[in-house]
Phi, psi and omega in degrees: 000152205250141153246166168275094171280153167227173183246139157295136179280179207277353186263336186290290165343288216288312158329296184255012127295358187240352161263335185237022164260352177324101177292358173264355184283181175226127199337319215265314164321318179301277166330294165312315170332292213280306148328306198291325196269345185252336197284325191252346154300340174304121162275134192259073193270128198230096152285141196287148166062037200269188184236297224242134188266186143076110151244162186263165169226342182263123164303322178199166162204139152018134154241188186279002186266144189278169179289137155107343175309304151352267177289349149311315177249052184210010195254106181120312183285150166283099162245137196301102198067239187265357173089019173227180196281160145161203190054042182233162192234100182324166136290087182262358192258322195270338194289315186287345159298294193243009159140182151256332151337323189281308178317325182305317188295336213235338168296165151293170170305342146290303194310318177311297258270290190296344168256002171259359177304286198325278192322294210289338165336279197318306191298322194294353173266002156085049175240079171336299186291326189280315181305323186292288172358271195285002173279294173265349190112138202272157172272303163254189185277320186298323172305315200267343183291305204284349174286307193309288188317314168321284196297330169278356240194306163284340172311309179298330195281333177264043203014040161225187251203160173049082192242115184275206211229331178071196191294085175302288211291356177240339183276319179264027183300300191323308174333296202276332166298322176277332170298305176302324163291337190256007160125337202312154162254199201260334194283311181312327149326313211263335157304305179289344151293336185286319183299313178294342167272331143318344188260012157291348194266287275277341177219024199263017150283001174245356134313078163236129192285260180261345174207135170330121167096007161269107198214325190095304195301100187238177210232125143277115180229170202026222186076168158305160174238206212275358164267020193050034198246130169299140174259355193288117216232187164322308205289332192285002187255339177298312199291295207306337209292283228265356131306328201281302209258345160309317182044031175258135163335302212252153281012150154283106186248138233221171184176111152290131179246182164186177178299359191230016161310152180265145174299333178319306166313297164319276205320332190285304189294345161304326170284355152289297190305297194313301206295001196063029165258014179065004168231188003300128159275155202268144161224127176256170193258356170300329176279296177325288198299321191271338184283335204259317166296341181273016178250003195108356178285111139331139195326299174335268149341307162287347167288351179243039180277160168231161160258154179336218168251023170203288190234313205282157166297109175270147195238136170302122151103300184245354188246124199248039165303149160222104223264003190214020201288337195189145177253133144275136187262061168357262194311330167309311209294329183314289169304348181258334171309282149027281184307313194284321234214330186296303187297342176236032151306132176245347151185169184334293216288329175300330182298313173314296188263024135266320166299327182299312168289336173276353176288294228298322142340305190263358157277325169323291170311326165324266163332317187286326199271311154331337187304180176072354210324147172228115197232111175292150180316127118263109198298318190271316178309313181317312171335308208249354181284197176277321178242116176263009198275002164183156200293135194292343173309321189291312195162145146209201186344267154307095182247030163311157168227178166213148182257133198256140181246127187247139176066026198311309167312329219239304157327268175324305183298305193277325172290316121355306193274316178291323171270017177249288216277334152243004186241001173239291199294310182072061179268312178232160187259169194283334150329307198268325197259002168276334188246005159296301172320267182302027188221354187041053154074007188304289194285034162224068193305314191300321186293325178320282163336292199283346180290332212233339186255295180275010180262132170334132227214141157296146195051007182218011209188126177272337170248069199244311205291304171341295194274005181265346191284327218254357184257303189332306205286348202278326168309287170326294171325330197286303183248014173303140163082338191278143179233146149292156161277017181271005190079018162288188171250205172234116161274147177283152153199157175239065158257152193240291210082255190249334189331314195303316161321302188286318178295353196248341180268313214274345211260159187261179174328122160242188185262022161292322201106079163242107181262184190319152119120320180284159213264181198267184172264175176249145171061200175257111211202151162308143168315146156293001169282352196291118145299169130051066203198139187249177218250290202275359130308357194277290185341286192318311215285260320220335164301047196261139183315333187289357174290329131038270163300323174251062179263049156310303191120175202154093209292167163255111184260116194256138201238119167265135165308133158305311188312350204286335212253031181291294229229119170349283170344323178273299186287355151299333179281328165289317194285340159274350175283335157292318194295319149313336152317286217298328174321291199258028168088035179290152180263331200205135180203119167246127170233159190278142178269166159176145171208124193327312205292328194293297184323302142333284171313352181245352170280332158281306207212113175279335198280354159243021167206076172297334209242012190257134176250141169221175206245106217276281156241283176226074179165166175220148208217179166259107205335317198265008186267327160359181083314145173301325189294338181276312175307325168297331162282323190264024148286289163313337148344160135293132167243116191248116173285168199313000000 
């Protein structure tokens, strides 16, 4: 169903620019302000027989800044993205318990401000149980979905972003447990989950990141509970049904694993994967959770980790990590080693150890450039964290940041070709491949050829795996020790995000056999030169113990031929192939159905293939909704057939 979005007309506008731009206001009041005013601008829409409350009708609103205020006061600061909170994970388990009324007595005074918006919201809609709900705590499961649409829904409404979904499946059982003693049935369950999962789409085009369906709302399910004991339960299976029979982008749904998930689990979520939506993505928690303590999470706390709005890894609740503030551009860092340092390199390992120093250079700088943060207040985010006693924008438990390492494959492969074709083999000398480099190989087709086909590969040549261990440790190393200035730490991680473009336009030829202009892998993936390389050589190589040290986070992303899943047999072959991921210890995995030519074919005539969805860096979105430069990298995958 469709609703008739407006615009406030102008004198409503100027009205309420001239109450939440008050330079006598103190920023965080501004915001509640701003809120309490789009909440009660808000038209109040009731579709028959609906289940699920909150349609949005306002297209935009006022922001709190007068003109030129702003960059007055961002002026000197780093600010991260749009300068607001996100990419954080609510209490969504302490909220939906107990109310906002308890929180109200012990927040500030914007936070007050901003729970009595939320409330008179809630009320307008003439639902005695949704008014109770968010006051004192939902009773059942149809209580606690509609409040999470309310609270969630104002979240979006209180301008800050990417607002995730955290553990559904362990906050709301009790819920869905007391719904089941009192008769729900499981189908009666699984409607009311399909509905409530659909009211993620109703506006999630005007959430967006760096490309429509970059929105953040991602979902966590299964994995463990604070005793390390499976948490995996009715609901989580409930979640996959109806994601599954939904077919929509939003919830993004994420799934903890471990070595002793049953295949049976795998199978079910490959029939997710067959449809092309590009999840459930895999996290195993054998990796995570022990990698998240040696970083400083208390145990507790990494067993209830969730993800960001794409891969990295988060603690519900207590952590005001920013888990994407900055990238190192690996494969950049490799070439520029290369150029520089290779004629009075004397050997492979002198080579190694000008790259290690030069990441720990570019991380340092990395961090010197991030200084200063400049983070608007949120008043409402606060609302919903674990300490509600001082605005979250300020800091919590955890205040780590993380830097995404872009072009890690691509890294390893030029370090792999410079030590098979000049410090063993003595294919090309070291000379001849600088001015190869700067010339992008026109007058050297051979060497271009031994560089780009027969020179070693990541995922397809085991002495390969020496040097991805040796970019991983070098990446760690890279940000050991170093702290922000909220007194966090720095995590390594091999998620790229939007980077691999952008970082694949600035870098010139390399010494894999890369020309100019071609684009990087996402994430942590094969290079796109890998050839003639099977899923499960990919799997092996790409399982490496050094993932360990860098756990920001960072899928190994895989593109399956659609034809894999025509017949059972194939999706069993996927599903065991995950489950061997997880075996040898891979951290993270997302894979794509895809078939080039439908791809091709939706880039000339988008208008008839509106509905194919693929899985981009970390979300999945609808193809023809792209830039052409992202349609153009998932095309260019590897696709791997039955």
């Amino acid at each position: 169903m469709n609703v008739q979005r407006r615009r406030l007309d102008e004198s409503k506008r100027l009205e309420i620019e001239r109450a939440i731009q008050n330079p006598q206001l103190p920023l965080d009041e501004r915001a509640a302000l701003r809120l309490k005013l789009f909440l009660e601008n808000e038209e109040i829409i009731k579709m028959p027989g609906e289940k699920i409350p909150a349609w949005r009708t306002l297209i935009d609103f006022p922001d709190i800044y007068a003109p030129g205020e702003r960059e007055r006061l961002q002026q000197g600061h780093y600010v991260h993205e749009q300068g607001r909170v996100c990419n954080i994970s609510p209490d969504w388990e302490g909220v939906l318990k107990g109310g906002l009324m308890p929180r109200r007595e012990i927040t500030t005074k914007a936070s007050q401000i901003a729970i009595d918006a939320v409330l008179d919201y809630a009320d307008r809609y003439g639902d005695a149980e949704l008014s109770d709900a968010v006051r004192f705590g939902a009773k059942d499961y149809p209580g606690a979905l509609k409040m999470f649409r309310i609270l969630h829904f104002a979240l979006w409404a209180s301008n800050v972003y990417h607002n995730t979904v955290g553990r559904f499946d362990q906050y709301m059982l009790g819920f869905l447990e007391t719904s089941m003693n009192d008769g729900m049935t499981r189908d009666e369950a699984l409607e009311w989950t399909r509905e409530f999962f659909l009211s993620f789409n109703r506006d999630s085009d005007l959430y967006q990141g760096m490309q429509q369906g970059d929105n953040g709302q991602s979902m966590m399910l299964g994995g463990c509970d604070k005793d390390g004991l499976c948490a995996v339960n009715v609901l989580t299976h409930i979640c996959l049904e109806a994601s599954l029979i939904n077919r929509r982008i939003d919830p993004k749904i994420n799934l903890r694993v471990n070595k002793d998930t049953p295949i049976e689990l795998y199978e079910k979520c490959t029939e997710m994967t067959k449809q092309g939506l590009g999840f459930p993505q895999y996290a195993n928690d054998d990796v995570v959770i022990p990698a998240l303590v040696d970083m400083g999470y208390d145990i507790e706390d990494a067993r209830n980790y969730v993800v960001a709005a794409c891969w990295e890894f988060i603690i519900p609740g207590v952590a005001m990590d920013i888990p994407n503030i900055g990238a190192i551009p690996l494969a950049s860092a490799v070439n520029d080693v290369i150029r520089g340092k290779l004629l009075k390199a004397g050997s492979f390992e002198e080579l190694k150890e000008e790259v290690a120093r030069h990441l720990r250079k570019l991380a340092i700088d990395e961090l010197e450039r991030v200084g200063d943060l400049f983070l608007e207040p949120a008043p409402y985010q606060t609302v919903l964290m674990s300490d509600v006693r001082r605005d979250i924008s300020e800091g919590a438990k955890y205040n780590n940041y993380g830097f995404h390492g872009t072009g890690f494959a691509t890294a390893v492969d030029q370090l792999a070709a410079v030590k098979y074709a000049i410090f063993d083999e003595k294919l090309i000398d070291k000379k001849t491949l600088l001015d190869d480099l700067d010339g992008d190989f026109k007058d050297d087709a051979k060497a271009l050829r031994i560089l780009r086909e027969d020179a070693p590969k990541l995922g397809r040549d085991d002495v390969c795996e020496d040097i991805a261990e040796f970019m991983l440790s070098a990446f760690a190393d890279a940000v050991k020790g170093l702290k922000n200035e909220r007194g966090g730490i720095v995590r390594a991680g091999t998620g790229s995000a939007m980077y691999y473009l952008w970082h694949a336009a600035d870098l010139p030829t390399t010494a894999d056999g890369r020309l100019a202009g071609e684009k990087l892998s996402a994430n942590f993936s094969p290079s796109l030169l890998l050839r003639d390389a099977g899923p499960l050589s990919v799997i092996q190589a790409m399982a490496r113990p050094g993932l360990k040290r860098v756990m920001n986070g960072g899928p190994l992303t895989l593109e399956m031929h659609s034809s894999v899943f025509k017949h059972p047999e194939g999706l069993t072959k996927v599903a065991q192939l995950v489950k061997s991921f997880i075996a040898l210890g891979g951290h993270q995995l997302q894979l794509n159905a895809v078939n080039r030519e439908e791809l091709i074919a939706a880039q000339k005539d988008p208008q008839a293939h509106q509905n194919l969805i693929v899985r981009v860096w970390g979300w999945s979105g609808h193809f023809v909704q792209l830039d052409k430069s992202y349609q153009d990298q998932i095309i260019e995958r590897a696709t791997y057939g039955a």
